[in-house]
Backbone as ProteinMPNN parsed JSONL, in Angstrom:
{"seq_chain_A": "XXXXXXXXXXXXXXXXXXXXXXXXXXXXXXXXXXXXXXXXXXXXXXXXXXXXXXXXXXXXXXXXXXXXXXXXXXXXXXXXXXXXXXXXXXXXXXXXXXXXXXXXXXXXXXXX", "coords_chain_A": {"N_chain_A": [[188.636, 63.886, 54.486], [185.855, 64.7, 55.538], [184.031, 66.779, 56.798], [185.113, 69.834, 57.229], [186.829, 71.763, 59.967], [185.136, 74.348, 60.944], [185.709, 77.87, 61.602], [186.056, 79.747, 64.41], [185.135, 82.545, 64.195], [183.983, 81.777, 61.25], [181.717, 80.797, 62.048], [180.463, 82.357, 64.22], [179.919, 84.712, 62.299], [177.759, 82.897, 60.765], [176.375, 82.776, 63.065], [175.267, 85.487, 63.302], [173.85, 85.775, 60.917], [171.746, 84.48, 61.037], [170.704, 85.725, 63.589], [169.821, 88.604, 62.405], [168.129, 87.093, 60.013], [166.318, 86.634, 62.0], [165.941, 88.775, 63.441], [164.91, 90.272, 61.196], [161.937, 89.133, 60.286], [160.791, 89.519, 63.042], [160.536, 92.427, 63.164], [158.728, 92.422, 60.799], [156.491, 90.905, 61.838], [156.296, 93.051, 63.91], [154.885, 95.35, 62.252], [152.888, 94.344, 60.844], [151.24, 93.848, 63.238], [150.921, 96.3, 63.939], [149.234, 97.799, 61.803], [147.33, 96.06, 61.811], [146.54, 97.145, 64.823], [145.983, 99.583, 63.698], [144.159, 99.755, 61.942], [142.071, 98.759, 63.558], [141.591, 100.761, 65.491], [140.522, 102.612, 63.415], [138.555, 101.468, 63.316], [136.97, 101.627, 64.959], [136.978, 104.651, 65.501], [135.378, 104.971, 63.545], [132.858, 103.905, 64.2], [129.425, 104.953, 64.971], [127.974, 107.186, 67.03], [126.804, 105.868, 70.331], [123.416, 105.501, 70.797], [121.47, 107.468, 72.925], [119.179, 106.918, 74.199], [116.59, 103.733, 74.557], [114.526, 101.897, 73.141], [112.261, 98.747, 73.592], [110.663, 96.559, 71.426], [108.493, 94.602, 70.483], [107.522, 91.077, 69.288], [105.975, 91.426, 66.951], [105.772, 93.981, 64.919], [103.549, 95.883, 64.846], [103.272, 95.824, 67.647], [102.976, 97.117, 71.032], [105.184, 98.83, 72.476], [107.596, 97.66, 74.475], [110.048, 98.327, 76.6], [112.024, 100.72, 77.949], [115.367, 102.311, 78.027], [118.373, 103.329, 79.328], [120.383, 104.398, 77.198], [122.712, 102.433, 77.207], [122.518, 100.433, 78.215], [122.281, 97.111, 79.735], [120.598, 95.045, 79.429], [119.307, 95.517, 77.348], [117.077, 94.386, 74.675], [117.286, 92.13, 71.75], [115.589, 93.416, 69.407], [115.718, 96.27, 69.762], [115.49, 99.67, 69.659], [116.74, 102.629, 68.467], [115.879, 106.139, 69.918], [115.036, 109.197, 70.508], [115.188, 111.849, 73.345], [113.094, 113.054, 73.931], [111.076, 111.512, 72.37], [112.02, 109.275, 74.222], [110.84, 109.961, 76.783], [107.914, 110.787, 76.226], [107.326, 108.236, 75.571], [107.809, 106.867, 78.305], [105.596, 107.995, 79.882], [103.086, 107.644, 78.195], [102.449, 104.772, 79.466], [105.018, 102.992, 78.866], [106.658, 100.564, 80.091], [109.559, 101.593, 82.528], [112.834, 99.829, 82.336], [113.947, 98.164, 85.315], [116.174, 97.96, 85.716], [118.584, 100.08, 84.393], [117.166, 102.164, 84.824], [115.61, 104.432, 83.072], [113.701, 106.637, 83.673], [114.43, 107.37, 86.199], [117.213, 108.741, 85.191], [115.744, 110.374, 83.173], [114.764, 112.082, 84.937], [111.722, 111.556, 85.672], [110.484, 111.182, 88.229], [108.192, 109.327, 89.983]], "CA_chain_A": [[187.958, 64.762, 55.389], [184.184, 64.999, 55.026], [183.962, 67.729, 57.434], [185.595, 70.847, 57.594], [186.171, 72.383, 60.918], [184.87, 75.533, 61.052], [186.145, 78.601, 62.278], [184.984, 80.412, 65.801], [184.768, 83.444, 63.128], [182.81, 81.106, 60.786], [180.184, 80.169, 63.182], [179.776, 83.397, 64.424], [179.137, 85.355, 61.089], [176.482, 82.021, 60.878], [175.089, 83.544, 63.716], [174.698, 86.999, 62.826], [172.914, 85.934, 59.778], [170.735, 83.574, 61.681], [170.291, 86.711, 64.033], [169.762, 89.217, 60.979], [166.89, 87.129, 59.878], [164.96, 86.447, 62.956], [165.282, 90.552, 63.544], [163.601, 91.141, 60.235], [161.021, 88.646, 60.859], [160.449, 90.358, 63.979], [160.356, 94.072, 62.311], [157.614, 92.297, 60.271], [155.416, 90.879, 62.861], [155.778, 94.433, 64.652], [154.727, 96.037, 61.084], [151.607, 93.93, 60.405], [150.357, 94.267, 64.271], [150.806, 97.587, 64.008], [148.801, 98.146, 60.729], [145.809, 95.714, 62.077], [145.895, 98.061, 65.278], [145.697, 100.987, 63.323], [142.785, 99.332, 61.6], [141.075, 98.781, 64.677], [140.943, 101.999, 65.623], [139.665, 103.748, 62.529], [136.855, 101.081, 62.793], [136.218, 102.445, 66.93], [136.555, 105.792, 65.382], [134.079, 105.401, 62.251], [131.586, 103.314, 64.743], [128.579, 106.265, 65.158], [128.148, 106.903, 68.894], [126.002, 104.733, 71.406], [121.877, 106.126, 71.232], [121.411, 107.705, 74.94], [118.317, 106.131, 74.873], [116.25, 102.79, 73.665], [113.199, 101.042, 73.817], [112.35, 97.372, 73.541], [109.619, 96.495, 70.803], [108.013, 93.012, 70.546], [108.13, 89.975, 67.944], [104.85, 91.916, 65.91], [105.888, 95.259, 64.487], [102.293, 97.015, 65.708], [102.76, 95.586, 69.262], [103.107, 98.573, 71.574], [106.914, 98.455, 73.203], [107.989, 96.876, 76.079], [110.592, 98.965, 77.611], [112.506, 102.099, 77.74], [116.618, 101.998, 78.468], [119.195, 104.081, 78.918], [121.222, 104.362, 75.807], [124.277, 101.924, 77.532], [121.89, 99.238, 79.102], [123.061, 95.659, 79.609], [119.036, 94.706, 79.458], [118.308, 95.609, 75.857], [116.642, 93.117, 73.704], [117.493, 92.108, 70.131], [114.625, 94.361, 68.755], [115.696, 97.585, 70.454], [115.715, 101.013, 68.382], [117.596, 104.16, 69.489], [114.903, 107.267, 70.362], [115.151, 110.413, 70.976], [115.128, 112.108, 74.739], [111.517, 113.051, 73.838], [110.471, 110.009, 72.523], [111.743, 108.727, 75.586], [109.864, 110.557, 77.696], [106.424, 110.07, 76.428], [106.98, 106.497, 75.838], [107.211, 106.883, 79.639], [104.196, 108.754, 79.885], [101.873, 106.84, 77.544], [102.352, 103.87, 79.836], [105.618, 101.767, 78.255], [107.582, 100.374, 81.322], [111.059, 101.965, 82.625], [113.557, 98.833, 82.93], [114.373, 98.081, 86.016], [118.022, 97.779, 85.775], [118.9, 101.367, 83.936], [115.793, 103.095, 85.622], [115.77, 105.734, 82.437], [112.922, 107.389, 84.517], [115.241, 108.365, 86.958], [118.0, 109.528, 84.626], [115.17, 111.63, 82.539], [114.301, 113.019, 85.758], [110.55, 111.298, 85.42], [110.292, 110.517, 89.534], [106.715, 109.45, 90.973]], "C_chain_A": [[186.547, 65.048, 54.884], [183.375, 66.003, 55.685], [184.653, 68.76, 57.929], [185.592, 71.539, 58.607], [186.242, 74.117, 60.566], [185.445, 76.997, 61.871], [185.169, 79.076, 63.005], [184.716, 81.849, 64.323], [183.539, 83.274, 61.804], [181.42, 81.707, 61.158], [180.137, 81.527, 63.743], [179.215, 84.57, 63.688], [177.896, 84.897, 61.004], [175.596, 82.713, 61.652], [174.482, 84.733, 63.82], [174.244, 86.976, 61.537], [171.235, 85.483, 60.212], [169.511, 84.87, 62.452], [169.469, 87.989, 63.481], [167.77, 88.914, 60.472], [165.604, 87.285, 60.974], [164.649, 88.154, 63.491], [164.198, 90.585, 62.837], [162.339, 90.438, 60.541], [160.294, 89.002, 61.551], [159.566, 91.327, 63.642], [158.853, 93.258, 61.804], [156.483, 92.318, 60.886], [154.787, 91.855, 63.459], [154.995, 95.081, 63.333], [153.341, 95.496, 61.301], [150.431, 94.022, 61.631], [150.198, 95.574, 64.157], [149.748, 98.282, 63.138], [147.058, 97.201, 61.229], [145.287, 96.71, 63.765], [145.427, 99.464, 64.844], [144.281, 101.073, 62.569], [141.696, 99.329, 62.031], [140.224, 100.021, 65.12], [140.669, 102.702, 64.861], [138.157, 102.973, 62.765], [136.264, 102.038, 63.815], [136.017, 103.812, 66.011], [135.328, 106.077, 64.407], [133.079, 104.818, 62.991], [130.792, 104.866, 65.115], [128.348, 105.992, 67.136], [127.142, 106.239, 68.852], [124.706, 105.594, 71.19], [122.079, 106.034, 72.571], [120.108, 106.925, 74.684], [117.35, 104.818, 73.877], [115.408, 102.424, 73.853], [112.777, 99.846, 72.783], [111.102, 97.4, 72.255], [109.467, 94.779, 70.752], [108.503, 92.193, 68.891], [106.978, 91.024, 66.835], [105.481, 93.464, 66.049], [105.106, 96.109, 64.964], [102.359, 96.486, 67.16], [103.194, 96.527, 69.465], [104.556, 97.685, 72.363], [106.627, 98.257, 74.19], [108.456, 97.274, 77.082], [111.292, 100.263, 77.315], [113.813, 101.875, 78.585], [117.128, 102.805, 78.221], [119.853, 103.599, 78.004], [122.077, 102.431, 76.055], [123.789, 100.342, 78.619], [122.12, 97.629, 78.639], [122.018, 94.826, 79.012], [118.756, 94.802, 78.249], [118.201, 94.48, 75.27], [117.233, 93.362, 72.252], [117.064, 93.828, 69.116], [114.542, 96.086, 69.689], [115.917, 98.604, 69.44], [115.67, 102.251, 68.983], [116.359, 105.153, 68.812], [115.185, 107.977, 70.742], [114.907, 110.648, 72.873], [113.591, 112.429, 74.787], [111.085, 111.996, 73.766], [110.451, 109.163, 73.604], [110.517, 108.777, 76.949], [108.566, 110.469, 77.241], [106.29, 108.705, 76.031], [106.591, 106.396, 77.12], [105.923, 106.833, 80.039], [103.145, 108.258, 79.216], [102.009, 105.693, 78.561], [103.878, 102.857, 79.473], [106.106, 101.897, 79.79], [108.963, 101.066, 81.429], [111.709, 100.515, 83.148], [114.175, 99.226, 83.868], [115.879, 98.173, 86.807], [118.606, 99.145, 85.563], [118.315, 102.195, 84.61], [116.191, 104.265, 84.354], [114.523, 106.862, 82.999], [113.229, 108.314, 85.623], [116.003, 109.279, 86.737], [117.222, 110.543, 83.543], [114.704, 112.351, 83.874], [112.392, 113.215, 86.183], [110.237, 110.396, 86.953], [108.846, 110.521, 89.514], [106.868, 110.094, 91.877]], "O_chain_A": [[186.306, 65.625, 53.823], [182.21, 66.193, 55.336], [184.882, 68.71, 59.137], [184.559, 72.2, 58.716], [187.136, 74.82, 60.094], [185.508, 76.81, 63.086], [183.961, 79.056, 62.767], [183.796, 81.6, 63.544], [182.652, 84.049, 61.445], [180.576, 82.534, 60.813], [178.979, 81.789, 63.415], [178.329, 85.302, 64.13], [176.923, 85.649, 61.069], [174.495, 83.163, 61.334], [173.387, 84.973, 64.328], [174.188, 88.043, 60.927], [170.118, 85.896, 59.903], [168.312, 85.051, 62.236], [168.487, 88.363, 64.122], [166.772, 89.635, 60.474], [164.481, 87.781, 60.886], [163.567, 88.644, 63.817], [163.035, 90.776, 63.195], [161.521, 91.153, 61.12], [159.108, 89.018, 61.223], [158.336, 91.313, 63.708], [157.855, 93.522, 62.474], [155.607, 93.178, 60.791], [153.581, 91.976, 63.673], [153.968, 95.477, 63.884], [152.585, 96.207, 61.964], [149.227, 94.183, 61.43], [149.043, 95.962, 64.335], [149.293, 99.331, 63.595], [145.936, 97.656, 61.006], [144.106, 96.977, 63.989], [144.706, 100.25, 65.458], [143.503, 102.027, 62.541], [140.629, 99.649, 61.508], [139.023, 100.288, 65.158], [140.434, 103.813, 65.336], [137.04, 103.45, 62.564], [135.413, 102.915, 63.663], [134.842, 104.089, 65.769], [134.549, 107.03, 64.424], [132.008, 105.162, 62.49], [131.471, 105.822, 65.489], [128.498, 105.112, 67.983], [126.522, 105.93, 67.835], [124.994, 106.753, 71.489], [122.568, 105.138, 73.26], [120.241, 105.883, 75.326], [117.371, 104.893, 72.649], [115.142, 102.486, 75.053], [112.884, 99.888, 71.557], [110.566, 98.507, 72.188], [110.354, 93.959, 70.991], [109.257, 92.455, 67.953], [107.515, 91.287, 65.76], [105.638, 94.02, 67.136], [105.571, 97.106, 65.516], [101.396, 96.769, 67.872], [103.817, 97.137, 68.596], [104.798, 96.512, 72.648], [105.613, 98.559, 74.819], [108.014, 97.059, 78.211], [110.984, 100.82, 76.261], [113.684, 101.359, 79.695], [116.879, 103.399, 77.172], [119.973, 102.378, 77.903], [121.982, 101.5, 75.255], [124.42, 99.59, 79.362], [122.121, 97.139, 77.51], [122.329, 93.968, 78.185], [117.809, 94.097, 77.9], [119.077, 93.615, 75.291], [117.555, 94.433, 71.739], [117.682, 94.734, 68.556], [113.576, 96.747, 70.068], [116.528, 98.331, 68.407], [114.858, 102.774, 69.748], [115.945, 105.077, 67.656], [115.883, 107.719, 71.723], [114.511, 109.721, 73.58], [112.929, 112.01, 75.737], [110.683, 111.363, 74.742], [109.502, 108.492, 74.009], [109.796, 108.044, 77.625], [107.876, 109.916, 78.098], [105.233, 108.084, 76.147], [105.464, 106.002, 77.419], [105.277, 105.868, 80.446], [102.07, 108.49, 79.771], [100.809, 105.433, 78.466], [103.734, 101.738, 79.965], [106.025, 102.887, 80.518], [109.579, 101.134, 80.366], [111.275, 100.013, 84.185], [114.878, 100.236, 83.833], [116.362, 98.363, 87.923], [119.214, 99.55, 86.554], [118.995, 103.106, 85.082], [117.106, 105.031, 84.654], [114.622, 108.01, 82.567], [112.746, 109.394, 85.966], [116.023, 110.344, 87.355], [117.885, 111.45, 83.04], [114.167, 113.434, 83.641], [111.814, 114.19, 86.662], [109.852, 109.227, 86.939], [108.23, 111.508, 89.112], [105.942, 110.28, 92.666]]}, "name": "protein", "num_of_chains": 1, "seq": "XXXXXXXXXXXXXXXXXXXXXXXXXXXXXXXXXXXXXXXXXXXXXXXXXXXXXXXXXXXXXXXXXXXXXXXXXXXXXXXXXXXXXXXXXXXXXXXXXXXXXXXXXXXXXXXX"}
């Protein structure tokens, strides 16, 4: 005999080991997602909030800026740098442009 038959009792212990592991396995997978979402969100929470407002500056450091954006604007360039609600406002006022898209002219309340 080179093969023993097995009992239905056997083979079904077999499978409650089989079962057994692929739980823990499981358990794990849930463990380690769980621990990179929890990760996630300390980063969201340690990220510093969004600047309400921004304005564009050129490739030369002394060029005079380009534009003026609400904080949350799709439009910002590379070289954008968060400004104050003042600053905003006389960037306005010296001449820089309000982008078109955000209109921060409207949302400071800076109508023609």
């Amino acid at each position: 005999m080179n093969d023993p038959v097995l009992s239905r009792l056997e083979l079904l212990r077999f499978l409650q080991r089989v079962q057994e592991r692929d739980l823990a396995r499981t358990r794990r997978w849930i463990a380690e997602e769980e621990r990179r979402e929890a990760e996630r969100q300390r980063g969201l929470n340690a990220r510093p909030p969004a600047p309400q407002w921004l304005i564009d500056v050129g490739l030369n450091p002394q060029s005079p800026p380009l534009f003026v954006h609400v904080g949350d604007c799709w439009m910002t360039g590379k070289r954008s740098r968060a400004v104050s609600q003042e600053q905003a406002r006389r960037a306005l006022t010296d001449g820089v442009k309000a982008c078109r898209q955000c209109q921060p002219d409207t949302a400071l309340g800076m109508l023609d």
